[in-house]
C-alpha positions as CSV (number, residue, x, y, z in Angstrom):
1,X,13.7,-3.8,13.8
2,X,10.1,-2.0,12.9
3,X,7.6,-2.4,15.4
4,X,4.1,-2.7,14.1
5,X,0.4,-4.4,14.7
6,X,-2.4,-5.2,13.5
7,X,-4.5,-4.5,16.2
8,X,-2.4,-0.9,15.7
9,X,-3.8,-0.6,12.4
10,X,-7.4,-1.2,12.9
11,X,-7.4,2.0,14.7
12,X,-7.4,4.1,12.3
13,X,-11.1,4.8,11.0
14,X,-11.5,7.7,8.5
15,X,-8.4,10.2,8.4
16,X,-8.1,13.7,10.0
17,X,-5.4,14.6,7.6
18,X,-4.3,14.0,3.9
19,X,-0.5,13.6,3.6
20,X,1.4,14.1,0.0
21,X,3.8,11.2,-1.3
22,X,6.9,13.4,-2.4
23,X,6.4,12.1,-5.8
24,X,2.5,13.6,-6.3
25,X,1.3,9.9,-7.3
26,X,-1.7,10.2,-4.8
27,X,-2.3,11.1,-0.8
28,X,-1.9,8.9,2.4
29,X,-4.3,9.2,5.0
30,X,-2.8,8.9,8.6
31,X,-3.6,4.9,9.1
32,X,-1.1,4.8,6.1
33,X,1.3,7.3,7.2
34,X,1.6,5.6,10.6
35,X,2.1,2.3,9.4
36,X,4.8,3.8,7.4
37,X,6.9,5.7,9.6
38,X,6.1,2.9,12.6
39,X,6.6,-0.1,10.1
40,X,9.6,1.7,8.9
41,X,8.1,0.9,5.5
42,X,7.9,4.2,3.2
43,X,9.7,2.0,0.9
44,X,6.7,0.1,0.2
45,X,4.6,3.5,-0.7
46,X,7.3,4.7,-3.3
47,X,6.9,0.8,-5.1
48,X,3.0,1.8,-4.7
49,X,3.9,5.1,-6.4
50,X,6.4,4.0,-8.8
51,X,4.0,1.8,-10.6
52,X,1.1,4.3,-11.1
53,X,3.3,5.7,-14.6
54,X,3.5,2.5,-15.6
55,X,1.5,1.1,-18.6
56,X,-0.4,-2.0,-17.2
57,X,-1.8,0.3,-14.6
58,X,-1.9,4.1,-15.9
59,X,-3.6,2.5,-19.1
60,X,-6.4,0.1,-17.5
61,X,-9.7,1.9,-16.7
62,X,-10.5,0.0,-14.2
63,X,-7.6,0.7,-11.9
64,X,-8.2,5.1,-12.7
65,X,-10.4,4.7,-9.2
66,X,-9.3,1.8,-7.3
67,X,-6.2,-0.9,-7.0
68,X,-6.0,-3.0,-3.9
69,X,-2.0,-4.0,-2.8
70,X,-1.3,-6.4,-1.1
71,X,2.0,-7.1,0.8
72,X,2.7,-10.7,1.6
73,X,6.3,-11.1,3.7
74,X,7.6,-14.9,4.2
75,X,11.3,-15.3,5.9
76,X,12.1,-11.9,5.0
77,X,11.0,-11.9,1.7
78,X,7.6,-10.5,-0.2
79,X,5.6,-10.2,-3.2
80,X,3.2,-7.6,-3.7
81,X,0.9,-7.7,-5.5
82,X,-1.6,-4.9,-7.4
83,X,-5.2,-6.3,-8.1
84,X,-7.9,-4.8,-10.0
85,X,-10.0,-6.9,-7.5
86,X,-10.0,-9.6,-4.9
87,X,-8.2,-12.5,-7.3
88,X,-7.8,-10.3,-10.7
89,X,-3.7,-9.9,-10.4
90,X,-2.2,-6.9,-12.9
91,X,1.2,-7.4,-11.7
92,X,3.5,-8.6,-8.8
93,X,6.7,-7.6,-7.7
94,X,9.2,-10.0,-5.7
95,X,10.7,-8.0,-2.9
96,X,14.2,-10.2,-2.2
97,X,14.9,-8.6,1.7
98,X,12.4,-6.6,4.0
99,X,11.8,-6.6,7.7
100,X,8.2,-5.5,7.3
101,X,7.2,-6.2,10.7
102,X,3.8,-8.1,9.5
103,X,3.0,-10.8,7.3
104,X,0.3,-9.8,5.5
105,X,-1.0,-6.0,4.9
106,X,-3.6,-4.9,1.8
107,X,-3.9,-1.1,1.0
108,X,-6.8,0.5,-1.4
109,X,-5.7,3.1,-3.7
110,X,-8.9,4.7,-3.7
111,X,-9.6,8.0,-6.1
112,X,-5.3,9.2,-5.8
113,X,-5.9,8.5,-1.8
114,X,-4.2,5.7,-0.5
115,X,-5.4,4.1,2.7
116,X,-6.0,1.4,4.8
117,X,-9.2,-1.0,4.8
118,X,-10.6,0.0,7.8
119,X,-9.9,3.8,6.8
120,X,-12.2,2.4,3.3
């Protein structure tokens, strides 16, 4: 079972190093690449990545520079959701099984960089 907290998270403040996703998409910065690897949740950056070819976002202007995920896990399940802004939903996915060790996380996909809010 992943072992992960918030208090982990707020940490992280800036980055120190820009890490590749294997598919191009964009850059995590460490906050991101340590909740991933201690969250055991690189799963939820590829669904990050595999949306960024997809129409509804590759196609909307306002997304080019920023989308703000969020991850919302209930009884082992989750939606995440992409937002153009706080309450301006472009899509959500239902995730059926995960043991995403919090329930709640948002990420900003800021200019190809992905990150944390704190790391904003």
């Amino acid at each position: 079972m992943p072992e992960l907290t918030e208090s982990e998270l707020k940490q992280f403040i800036g980055t120190t190093a820009y890490h590749p996703h294997w598919l191009g998409a964009f850059v995590l910065t460490d906050g991101v690449k340590y909740m991933a690897e201690q969250g055991e949740a690189h799963w939820l950056i590829d669904a990050i990545a595999s949306y960024q070819p997809d129409a509804r976002v590759k196609d909307d202007p306002m997304l080019k520079d920023f989308q703000l995920w969020e991850l919302t896990v209930d009884n082992n399940s989750a939606v995440l959701k992409l937002s153009r802004d706080t309450d301006n939903v472009v899509l959500t996915q239902e995730i059926e099984y995960t043991d995403f060790p919090l329930p709640y996380i948002k990420l900003y996909l800021n200019e190809k960089v992905l990150m944390l809010p704190s790391e904003y």
